[in-house]
VMD Tcl script that draws the C-alpha trace (Angstrom):
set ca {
  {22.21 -17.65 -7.42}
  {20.50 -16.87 -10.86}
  {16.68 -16.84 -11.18}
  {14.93 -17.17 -14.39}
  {13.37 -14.06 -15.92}
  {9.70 -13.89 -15.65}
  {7.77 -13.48 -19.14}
  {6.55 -9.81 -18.99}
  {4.19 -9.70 -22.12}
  {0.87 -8.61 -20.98}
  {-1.52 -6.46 -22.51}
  {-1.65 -2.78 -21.35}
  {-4.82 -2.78 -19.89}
  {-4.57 -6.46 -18.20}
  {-0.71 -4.68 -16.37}
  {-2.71 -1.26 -15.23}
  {-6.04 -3.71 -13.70}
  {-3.08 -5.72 -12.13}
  {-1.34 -2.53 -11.06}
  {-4.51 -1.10 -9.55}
  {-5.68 -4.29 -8.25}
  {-2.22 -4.72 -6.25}
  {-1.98 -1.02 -4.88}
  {-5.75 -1.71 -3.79}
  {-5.07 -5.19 -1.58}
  {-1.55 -4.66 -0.63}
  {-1.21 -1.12 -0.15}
  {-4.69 0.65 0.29}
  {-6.05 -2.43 3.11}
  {-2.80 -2.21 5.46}
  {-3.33 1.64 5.26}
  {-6.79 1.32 6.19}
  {-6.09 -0.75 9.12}
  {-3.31 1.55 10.33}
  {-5.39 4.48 10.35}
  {-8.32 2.27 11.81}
  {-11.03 3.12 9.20}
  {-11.98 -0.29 9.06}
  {-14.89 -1.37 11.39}
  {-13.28 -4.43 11.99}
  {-10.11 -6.36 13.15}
  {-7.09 -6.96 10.76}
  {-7.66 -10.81 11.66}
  {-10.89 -11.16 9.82}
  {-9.31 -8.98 6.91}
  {-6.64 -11.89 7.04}
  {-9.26 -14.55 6.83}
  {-10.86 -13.23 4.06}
  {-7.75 -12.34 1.85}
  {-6.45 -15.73 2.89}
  {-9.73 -17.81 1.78}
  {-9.48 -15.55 -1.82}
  {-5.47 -16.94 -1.87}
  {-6.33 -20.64 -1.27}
  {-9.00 -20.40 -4.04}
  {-7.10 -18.60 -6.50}
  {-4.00 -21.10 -5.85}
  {-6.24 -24.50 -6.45}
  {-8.21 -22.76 -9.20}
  {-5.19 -21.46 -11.23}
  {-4.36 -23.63 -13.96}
  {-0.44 -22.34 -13.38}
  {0.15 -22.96 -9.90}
  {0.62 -26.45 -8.82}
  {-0.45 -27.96 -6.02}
  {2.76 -29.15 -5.35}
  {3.20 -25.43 -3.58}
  {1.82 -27.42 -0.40}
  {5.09 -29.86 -0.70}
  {8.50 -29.30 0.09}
  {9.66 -29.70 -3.43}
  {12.68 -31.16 -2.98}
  {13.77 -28.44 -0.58}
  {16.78 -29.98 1.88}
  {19.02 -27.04 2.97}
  {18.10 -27.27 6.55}
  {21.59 -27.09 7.89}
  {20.94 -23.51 6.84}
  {17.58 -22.88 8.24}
  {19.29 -23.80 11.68}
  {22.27 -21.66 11.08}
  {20.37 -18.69 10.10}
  {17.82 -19.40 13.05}
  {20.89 -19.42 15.67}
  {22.29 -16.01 14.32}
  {18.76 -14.68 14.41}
  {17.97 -16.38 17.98}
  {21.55 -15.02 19.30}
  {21.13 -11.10 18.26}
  {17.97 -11.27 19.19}
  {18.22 -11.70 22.51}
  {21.55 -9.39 22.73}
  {18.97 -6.81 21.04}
  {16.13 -7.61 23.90}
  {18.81 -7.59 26.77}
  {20.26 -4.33 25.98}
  {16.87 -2.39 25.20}
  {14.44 -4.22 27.42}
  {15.71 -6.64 29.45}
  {12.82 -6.85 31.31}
  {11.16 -8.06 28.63}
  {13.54 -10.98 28.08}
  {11.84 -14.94 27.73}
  {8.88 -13.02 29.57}
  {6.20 -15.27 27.79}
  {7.19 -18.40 28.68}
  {8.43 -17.53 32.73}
  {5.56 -15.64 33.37}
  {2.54 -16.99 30.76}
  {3.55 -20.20 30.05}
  {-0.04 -21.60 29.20}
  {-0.49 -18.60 26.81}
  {3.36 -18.76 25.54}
  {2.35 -22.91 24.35}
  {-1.09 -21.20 22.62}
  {1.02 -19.06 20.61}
  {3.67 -22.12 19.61}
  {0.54 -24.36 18.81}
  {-1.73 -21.62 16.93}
  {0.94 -19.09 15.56}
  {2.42 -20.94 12.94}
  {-1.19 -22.30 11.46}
  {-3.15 -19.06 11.95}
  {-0.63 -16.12 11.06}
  {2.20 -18.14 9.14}
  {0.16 -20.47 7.02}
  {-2.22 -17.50 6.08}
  {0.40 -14.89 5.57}
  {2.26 -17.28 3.14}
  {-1.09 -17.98 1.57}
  {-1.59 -14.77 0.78}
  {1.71 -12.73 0.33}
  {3.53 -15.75 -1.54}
  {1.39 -17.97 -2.94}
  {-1.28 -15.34 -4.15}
  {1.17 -12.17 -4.60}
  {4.01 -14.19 -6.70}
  {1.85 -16.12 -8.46}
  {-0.34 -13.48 -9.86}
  {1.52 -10.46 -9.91}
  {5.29 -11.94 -11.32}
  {4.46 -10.83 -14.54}
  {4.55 -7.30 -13.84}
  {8.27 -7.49 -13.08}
  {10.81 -8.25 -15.99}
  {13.31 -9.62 -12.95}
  {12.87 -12.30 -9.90}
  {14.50 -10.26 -7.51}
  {12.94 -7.13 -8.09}
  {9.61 -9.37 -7.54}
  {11.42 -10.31 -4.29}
  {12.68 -6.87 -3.18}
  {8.80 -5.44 -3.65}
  {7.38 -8.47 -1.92}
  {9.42 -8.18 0.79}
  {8.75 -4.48 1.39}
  {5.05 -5.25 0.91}
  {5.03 -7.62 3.55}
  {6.66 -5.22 5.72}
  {4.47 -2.29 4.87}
  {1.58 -4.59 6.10}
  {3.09 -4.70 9.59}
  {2.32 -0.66 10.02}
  {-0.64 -0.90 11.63}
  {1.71 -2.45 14.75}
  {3.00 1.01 14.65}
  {6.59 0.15 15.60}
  {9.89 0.87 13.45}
  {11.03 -2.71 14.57}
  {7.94 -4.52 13.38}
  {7.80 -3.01 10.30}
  {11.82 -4.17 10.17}
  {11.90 -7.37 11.36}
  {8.66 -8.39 8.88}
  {10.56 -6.63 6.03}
  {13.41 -8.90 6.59}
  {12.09 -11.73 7.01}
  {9.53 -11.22 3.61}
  {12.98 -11.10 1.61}
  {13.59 -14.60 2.91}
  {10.16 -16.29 2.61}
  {10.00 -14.77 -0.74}
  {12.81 -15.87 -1.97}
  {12.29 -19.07 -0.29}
  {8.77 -19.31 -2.11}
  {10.67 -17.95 -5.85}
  {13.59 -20.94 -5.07}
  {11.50 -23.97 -3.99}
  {7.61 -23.12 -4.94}
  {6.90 -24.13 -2.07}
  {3.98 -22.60 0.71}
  {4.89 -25.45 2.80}
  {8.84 -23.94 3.54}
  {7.98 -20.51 3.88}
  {5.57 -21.11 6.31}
  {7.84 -23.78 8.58}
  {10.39 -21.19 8.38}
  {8.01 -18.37 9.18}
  {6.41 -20.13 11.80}
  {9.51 -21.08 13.37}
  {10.79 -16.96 13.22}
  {7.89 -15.77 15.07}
  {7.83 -18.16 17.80}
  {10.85 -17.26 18.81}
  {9.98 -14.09 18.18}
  {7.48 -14.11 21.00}
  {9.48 -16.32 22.95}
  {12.45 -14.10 23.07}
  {10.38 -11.05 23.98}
  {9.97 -9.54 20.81}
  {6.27 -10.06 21.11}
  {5.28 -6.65 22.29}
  {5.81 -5.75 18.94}
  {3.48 -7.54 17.14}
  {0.46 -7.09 19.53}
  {-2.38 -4.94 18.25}
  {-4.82 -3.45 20.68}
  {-7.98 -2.52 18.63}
}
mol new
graphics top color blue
foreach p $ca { graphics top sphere $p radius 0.5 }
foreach p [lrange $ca 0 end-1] q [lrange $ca 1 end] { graphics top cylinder $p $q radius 0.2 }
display resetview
C-alpha cells in the first residue's frame, strides 16, 4: 500500500531542536532506565511522558481528536487472523523453550491473570500509544521525507524502550509489534486501534506465558 509523503520543509534549527529533543525522550530516558540511574520506576516515567502526549495531542492545532475514534477502520477479519498466527507460534515457541511456563498465569494466578486483562490494556497500551504514536508521529513526521521510514524508526524506538526488560525476546516481540501499531496509527489516525490491538497482543502475551519477559524487578 502507498502512503503519502510527509512535507519535510523545516527550518534547520527547528529539525536539529527536534533531532535533539527526540534522541533526549526516546533514546537517552529508556537508557537511563536500563542502566537504573533513575531514582525512580519506569511506570511513573510513563505517566509523566504520557500526561505531556495527551496534552500535546488536544493542544495541537494538527492532530484531530478524531485520533480517539476508529476512523473508519473495519479490517478486523485481519486483526483475528494475524492474532491466531501470533497466538499459535506463540505457544509452539513457549512449549518448546519453557513449557513450564505455558498458560501459567491463568492455572496458577487466576485473580492476578484477570488484573492484568482488566488493567493492561488501559495502563500500558493506552499510554504507550499515547506516547509512541500519537506524540512521536505526530510531532516528529516531518523529519522523515518517507512514511515508512517514519514507521521503520518508530518501530525500532518502541523496541529499544523495552531494554530495560533486559531480554533479546522483549526487545523483539515490542519491535514487532511497534511496526504494526505504527503503521496501524500512519493508516487509520487512529489511538483508539493501536491500542485495542496492542492491548489485545499483550494479554495474550501474559496469558500464553510470555509474561516473564516483560516483568521488571526494580
Amino acid at each position: 500500500m502507498n502512503l503519502p509523503l510527509q512535507e519535510t520543509t523545516l527550518p534547520p534549527l527547528h529539525k536539529t531542536l527536534l533531532w535533539a529533543e527526540m534522541a533526549v525522550l526516546f533514546v537517552g530516558i529508556p537508557f537511563l532506565h536500563y542502566y537504573r540511574l533513575l531514582p525512580f520506576h519506569f511506570i511513573f516515567t510513563m505517566g509523566v511522558l504520557s500526561l505531556m502526549a495527551v496534552t500535546y495531542i488536544y493542544r495541537h492545532p494538527r492532530v484531530s481528536n478524531k485520533v480517539f475514534g476508529l476512523n473508519g477502520f473495519n479490517d478486523w477479519k485481519y486483526v483475528w487472523a494475524f492474532f491466531a498466527l501470533f497466538a499459535t507460534a506463540s505457544i509452539v515457541f513457549v512449549y518448546l523453550t519453557t513449557p513450564d511456563q505455558l498458560f501459567i498465569m491463568p492455572l496458577q494466578h487466576p485473580l492476578r491473570w484477570l488484573g492484568i486483562m482488566v488493567f493492561y490494556p488501559i495502563f500500558s497500551g493506552i499510554t504507550q500509544e499515547l506516547l509512541f504514536r500519537g506524540f512521536f508521529m505526530e510531532r516528529y513526521k516531518k523529519l522523515f521525507s518517507s512514511p515508512w521510514v517514519l514507521i521503520v524508526v518508530n518501530g525500532l524506538i518502541f523496541g529499544l524502550a523495552h531494554l530495560m526488560f533486559r531480554h533479546w525476546l522483549t526487545v523483539f516481540l515490542s519491535t514487532l509489534g511497534g511496526f504494526i501499531y505504527a503503521w496501524l496509527y500512519y493508516r487509520y489516525k487512529s489511538i483508539l486501534i493501536a491500542s485495542i490491538i496492542h492491548g489485545l497482543i499483550g494479554n495474550w502475551i501474559f496469558t500464553v506465558g510470555l509474561g516473564q519477559y516483560f516483568y521488571l524487578k526494580q
